[in-house]
BALOBA-1460 file (C-alpha; in Angstrom, 3 decimals):
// residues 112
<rec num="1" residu="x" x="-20.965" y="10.818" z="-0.246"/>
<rec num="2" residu="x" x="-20.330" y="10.026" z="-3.809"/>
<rec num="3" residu="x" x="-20.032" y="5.880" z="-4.456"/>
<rec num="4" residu="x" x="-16.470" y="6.458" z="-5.844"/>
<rec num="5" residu="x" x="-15.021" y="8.184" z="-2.710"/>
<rec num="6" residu="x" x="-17.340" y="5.702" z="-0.609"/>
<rec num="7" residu="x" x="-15.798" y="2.352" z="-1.730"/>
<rec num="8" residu="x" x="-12.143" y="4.263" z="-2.125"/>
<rec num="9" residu="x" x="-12.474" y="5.303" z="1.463"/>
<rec num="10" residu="x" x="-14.246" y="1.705" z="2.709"/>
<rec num="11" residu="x" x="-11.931" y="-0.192" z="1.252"/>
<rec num="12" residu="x" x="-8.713" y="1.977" z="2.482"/>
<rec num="13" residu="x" x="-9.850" y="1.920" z="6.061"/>
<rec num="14" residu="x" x="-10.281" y="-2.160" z="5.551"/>
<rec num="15" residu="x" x="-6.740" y="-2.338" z="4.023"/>
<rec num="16" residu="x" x="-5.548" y="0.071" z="7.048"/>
<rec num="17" residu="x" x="-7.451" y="-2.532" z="9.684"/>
<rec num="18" residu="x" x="-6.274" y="-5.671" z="8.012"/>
<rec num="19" residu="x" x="-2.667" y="-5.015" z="7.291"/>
<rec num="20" residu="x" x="-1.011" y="-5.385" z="10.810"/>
<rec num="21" residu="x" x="-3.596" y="-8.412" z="11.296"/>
<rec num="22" residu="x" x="-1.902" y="-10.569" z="8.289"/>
<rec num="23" residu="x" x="1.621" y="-9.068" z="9.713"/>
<rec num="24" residu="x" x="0.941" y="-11.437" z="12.509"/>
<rec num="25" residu="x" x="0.115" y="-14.410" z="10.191"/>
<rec num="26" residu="x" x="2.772" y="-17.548" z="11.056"/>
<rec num="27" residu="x" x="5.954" y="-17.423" z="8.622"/>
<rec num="28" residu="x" x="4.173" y="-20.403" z="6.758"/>
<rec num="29" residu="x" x="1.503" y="-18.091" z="5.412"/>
<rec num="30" residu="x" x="2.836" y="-15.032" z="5.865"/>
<rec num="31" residu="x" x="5.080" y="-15.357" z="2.420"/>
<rec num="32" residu="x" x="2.070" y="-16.961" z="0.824"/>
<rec num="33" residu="x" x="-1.743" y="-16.120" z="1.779"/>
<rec num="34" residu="x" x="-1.013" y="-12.946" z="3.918"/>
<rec num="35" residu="x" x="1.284" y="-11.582" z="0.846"/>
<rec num="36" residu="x" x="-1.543" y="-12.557" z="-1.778"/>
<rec num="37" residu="x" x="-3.829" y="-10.749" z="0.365"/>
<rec num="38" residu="x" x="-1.731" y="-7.980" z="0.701"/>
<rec num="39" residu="x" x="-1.308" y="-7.236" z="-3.015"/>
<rec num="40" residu="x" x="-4.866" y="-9.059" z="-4.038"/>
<rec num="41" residu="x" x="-6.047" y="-5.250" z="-1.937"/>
<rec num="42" residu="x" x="-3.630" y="-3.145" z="-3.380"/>
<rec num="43" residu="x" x="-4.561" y="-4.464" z="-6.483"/>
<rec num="44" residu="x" x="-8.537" y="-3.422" z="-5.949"/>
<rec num="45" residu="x" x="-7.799" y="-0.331" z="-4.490"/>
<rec num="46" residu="x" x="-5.917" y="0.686" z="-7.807"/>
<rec num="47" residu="x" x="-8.792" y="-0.135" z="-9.690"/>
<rec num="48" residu="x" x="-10.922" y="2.027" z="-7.515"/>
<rec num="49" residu="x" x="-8.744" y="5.117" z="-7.901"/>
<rec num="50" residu="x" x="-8.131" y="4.492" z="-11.403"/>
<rec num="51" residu="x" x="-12.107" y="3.774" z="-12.050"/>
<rec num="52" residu="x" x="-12.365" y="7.376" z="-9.838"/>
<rec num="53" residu="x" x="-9.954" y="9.178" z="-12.901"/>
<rec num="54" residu="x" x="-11.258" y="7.421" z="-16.076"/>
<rec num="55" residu="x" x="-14.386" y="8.354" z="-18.282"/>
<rec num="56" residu="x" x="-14.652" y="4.601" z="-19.024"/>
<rec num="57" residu="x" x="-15.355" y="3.099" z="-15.240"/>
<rec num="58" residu="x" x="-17.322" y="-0.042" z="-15.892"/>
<rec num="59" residu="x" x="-14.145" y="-2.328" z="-16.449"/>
<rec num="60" residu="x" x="-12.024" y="-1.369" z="-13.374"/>
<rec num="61" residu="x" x="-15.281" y="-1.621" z="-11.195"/>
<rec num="62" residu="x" x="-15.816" y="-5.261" z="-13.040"/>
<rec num="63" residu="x" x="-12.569" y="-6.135" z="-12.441"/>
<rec num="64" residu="x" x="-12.213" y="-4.543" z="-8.663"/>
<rec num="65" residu="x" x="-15.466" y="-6.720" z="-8.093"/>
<rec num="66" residu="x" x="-13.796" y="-9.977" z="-9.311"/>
<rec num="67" residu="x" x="-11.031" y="-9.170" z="-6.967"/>
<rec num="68" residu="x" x="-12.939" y="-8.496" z="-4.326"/>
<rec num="69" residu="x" x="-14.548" y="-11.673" z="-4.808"/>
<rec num="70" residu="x" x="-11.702" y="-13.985" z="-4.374"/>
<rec num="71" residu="x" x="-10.246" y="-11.674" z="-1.288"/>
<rec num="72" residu="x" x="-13.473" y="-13.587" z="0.161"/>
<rec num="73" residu="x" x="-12.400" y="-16.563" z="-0.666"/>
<rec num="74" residu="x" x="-8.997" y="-15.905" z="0.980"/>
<rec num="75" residu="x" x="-10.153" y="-14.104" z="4.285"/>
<rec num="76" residu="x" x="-12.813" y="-17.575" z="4.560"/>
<rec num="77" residu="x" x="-8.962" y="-19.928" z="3.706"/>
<rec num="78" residu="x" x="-7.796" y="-17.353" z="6.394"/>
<rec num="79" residu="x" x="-10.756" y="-18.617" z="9.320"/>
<rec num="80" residu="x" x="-10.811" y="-22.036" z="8.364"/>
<rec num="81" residu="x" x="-6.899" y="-22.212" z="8.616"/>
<rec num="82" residu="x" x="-6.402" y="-20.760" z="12.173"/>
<rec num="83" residu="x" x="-5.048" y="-18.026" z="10.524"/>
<rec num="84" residu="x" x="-7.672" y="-15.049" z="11.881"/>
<rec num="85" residu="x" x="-10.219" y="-15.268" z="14.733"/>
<rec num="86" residu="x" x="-14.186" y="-15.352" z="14.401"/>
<rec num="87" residu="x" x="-14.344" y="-11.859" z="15.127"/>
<rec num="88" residu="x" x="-11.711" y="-11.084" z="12.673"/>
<rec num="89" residu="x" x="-13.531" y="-13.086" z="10.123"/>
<rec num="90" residu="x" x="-17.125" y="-11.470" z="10.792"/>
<rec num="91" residu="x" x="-15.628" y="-7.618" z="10.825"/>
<rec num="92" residu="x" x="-13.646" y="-8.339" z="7.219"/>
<rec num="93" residu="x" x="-17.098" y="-10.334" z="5.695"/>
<rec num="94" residu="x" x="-18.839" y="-7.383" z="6.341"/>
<rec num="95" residu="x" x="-16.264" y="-4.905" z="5.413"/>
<rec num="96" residu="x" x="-16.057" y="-6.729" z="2.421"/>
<rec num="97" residu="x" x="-19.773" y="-6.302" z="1.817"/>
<rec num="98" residu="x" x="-19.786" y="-2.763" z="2.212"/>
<rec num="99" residu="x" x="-17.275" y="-2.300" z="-0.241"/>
<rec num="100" residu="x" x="-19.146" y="-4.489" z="-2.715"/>
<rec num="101" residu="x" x="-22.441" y="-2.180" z="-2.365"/>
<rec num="102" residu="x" x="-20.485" y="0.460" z="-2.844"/>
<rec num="103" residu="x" x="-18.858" y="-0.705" z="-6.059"/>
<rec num="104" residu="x" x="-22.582" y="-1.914" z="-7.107"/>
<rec num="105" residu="x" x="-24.225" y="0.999" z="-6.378"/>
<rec num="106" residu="x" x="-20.808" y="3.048" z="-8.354"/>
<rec num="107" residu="x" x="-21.210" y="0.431" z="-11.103"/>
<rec num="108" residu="x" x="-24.610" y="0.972" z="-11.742"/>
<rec num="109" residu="x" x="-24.380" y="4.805" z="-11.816"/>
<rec num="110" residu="x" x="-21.809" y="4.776" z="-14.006"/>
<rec num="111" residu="x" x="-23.913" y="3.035" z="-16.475"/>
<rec num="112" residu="x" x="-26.370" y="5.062" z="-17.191"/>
């Protein structure tokens, strides 16, 4: 499978999976971390499709990386908070890993 419609697809079936989890966050975080979340994805998975269109990849795969990076941060806020269970927290860290090989591996192939 090519890397682009690897980390496209990884990432959509995360999004899919984690979308009715942060529905059930507590009104207190639901306006605040679940929404960030939320869009923090969105936002990634836009890079990713428009990384997939562009001749010039490396700086949507930079920036879906960065992004990526702080949804890490969040899901860990997310654990430590209550907010998601262990098992939650251990499926999403290595979801989250997956898609950041993928990007790598996209990254790096798109550089030569």
């Amino acid at each position: 499978m090519p890397q682009e419609v690897d980390a496209i697809t990884r990432l959509y079936d995360y999004v899919l999976w984690l979308i009715p989890k942060l529905e059930k966050f507590p009104r207190s975080q639901k306006f605040l971390l679940a929404d960030r979340m939320e869009n923090l994805l969105l936002d990634i998975l836009d890079l990713l499709i428009e990384a997939a269109y562009s001749r010039e990849k490396s700086a949507s795969l930079k920036a879906a990386n960065l992004k990526l990076e702080q949804m890490r941060y969040l899901i860990r806020l997310s654990k430590d908070l209550k907010l998601i269970d262990l098992k939650s927290y251990e499926f999403s860290a290595r979801a989250i890993n997956a898609v950041g090989v993928s990007i790598g591996g996209w990254l790096k192939y798109s550089e030569q």
